[in-house]
N, C-alpha and C positions, 0 to 999 in steps of 0.2 A: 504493500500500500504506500509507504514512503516511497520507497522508489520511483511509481507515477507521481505521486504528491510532489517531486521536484521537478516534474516535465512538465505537470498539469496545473500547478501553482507558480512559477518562476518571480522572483522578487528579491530586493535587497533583505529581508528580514531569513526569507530560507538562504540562501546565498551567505549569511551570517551563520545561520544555525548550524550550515555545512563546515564552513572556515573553522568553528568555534568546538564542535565535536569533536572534530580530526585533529582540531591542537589539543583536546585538554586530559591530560594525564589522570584527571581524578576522573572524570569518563568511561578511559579507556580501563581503568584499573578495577571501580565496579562491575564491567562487564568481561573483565578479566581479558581484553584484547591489548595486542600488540599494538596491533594499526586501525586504522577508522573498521566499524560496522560493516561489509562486504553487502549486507540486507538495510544498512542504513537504520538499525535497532535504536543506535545511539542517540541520532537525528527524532527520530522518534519518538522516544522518551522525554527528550529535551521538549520538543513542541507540547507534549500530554502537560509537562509542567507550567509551561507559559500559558495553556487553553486555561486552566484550573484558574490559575494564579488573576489573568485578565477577564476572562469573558465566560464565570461560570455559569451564569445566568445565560448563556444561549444553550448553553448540554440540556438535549430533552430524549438523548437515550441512545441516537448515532452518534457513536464513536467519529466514521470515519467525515460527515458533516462535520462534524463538532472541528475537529483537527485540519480541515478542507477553510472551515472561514473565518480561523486562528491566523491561518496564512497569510490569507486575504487582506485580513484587518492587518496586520501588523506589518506586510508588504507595503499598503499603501500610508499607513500612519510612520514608517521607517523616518522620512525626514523631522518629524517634532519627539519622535517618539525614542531614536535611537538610543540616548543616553539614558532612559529610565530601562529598556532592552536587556542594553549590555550590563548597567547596575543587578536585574533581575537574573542575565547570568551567570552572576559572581555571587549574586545570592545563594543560585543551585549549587555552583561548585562546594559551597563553603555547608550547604547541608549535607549536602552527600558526604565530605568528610567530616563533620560532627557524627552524623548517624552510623559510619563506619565506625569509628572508634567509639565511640555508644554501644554497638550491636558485634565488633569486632568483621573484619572483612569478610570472611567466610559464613556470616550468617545474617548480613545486612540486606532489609528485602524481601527476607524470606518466610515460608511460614513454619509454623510449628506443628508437630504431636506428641502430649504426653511429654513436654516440655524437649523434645528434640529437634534441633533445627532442620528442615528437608532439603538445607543447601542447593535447592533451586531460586534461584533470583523469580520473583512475584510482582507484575507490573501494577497490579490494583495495588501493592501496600506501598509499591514505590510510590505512584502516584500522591497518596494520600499522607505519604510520612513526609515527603516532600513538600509536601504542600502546606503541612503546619509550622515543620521546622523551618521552614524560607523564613520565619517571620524569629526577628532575632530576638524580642523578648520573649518568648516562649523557650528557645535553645538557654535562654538565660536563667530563669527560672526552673530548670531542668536540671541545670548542672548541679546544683546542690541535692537530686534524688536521683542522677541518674541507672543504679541498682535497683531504685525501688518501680520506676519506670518500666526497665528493661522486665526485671521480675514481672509486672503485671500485664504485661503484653504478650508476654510469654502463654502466661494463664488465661488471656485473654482469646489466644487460637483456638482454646477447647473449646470456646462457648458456641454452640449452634448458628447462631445470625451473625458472627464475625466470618466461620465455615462459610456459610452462604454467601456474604459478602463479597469475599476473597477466592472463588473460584466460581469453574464452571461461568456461567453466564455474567461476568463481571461487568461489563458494558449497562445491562439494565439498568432504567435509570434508580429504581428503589433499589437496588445495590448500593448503588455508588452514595447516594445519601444514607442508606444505612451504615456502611464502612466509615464512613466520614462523619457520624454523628458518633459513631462508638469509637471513635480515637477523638475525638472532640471530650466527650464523656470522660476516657481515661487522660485527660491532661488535665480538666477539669479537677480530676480525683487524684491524682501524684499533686502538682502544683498545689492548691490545699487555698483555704479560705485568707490566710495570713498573706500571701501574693493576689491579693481581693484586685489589683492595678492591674495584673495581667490577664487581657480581655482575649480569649480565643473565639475566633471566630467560626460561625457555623454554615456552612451551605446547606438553607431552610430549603423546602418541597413547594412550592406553594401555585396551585393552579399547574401544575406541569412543568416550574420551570425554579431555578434557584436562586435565590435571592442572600447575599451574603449578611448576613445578621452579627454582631457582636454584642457581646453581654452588657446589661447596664452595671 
């Protein structure tokens, strides 16, 4: 799908995304490659995080729409928009290595059973751990529990509607706000009432589509 996505979309923002994959060492090193994505995975992932991050409110359940007018938008907004872009991809880089050392490289991504990691890389939990840690008071807020974290996330694969959320049909859209309200949920519950400042935000349902909420 990426791979038409760069014939089928062409623009300064994919043209970045490509430049920006193939340089980045914390990239390549998640997906445990030498050289750029040969399927263009990397590329891919990268854009899932910008659709989330920008325009969650247009996801109504297509995947590949969703990631088809990510491109679009941020092709044609490239000229005012570049440097808020590249800021947001130094954001990614800088989760990804927090959540590496968090979760240790070999099990970062992935899920669990019975508290073992399945050391497969899992794009639905990429998606969504990415998408809370880009936000640097939350990584802050974290570091002072991050065992207690790790622990309940851990516990947190057993539970039936994390299961659901994180396989098989991950794309649905009550998925995807499922997964993202119950790691919403657990940051809520690590973090603790005493960091009352640190507001996580939630991707609400509302009418078919999502609307980003944060706590009062």
């Amino acid at each position: 799908s990426q791979e038409l996505r760069q014939a089928l979309k062409p623009g300064p923002f994919l043209d970045f995304l490509d430049d920006e994959t193939a340089n980045s060492k914390v990239i390549k090193e998640m997906l445990n490659n030498k050289n750029p994505d040969p399927r263009m995975k990397d590329i891919e992932l990268a854009l899932r995080y910008f659709a989330f991050k920008c325009f969650p409110e247009q996801y109504q359940g297509n995947l590949k729409e969703f990631l088809d007018t990510t491109c679009e938008n941020l092709n044609k907004s490239w000229e005012n928009s570049e440097l808020q872009i590249r800021e947001l991809f130094q954001e990614l880089e800088n989760t990804i290595v927090y959540l590496t050392e968090l979760f240790r490289p070999d099990s970062v991504f992935c899920r669990y059973k019975d508290g073992t990691c399945s050391g497969r890389f899992n794009r639905a939990i990429y998606e969504v751990l990415t998408y809370y840690f880009s936000f640097h008071e939350i990584r802050s807020a974290i570091d002072q529990k991050k065992e207690l974290f790790v622990e309940k996330f851990v516990k947190l694969n057993d539970n039936s509607m994390f299961i659901h959320a994180v396989s098989d049909t991950t794309k649905e859209i009550h998925r995807v706000d499922l997964r993202f309200s119950l790691i919403a949920d657990l940051l809520e519950t690590v973090i603790g009432k005493e960091k009352s400042h640190v507001k996580i935000p939630r991707l609400a349902l509302e009418e078919g589509r999502f609307v980003v909420v944060k706590a009062e």
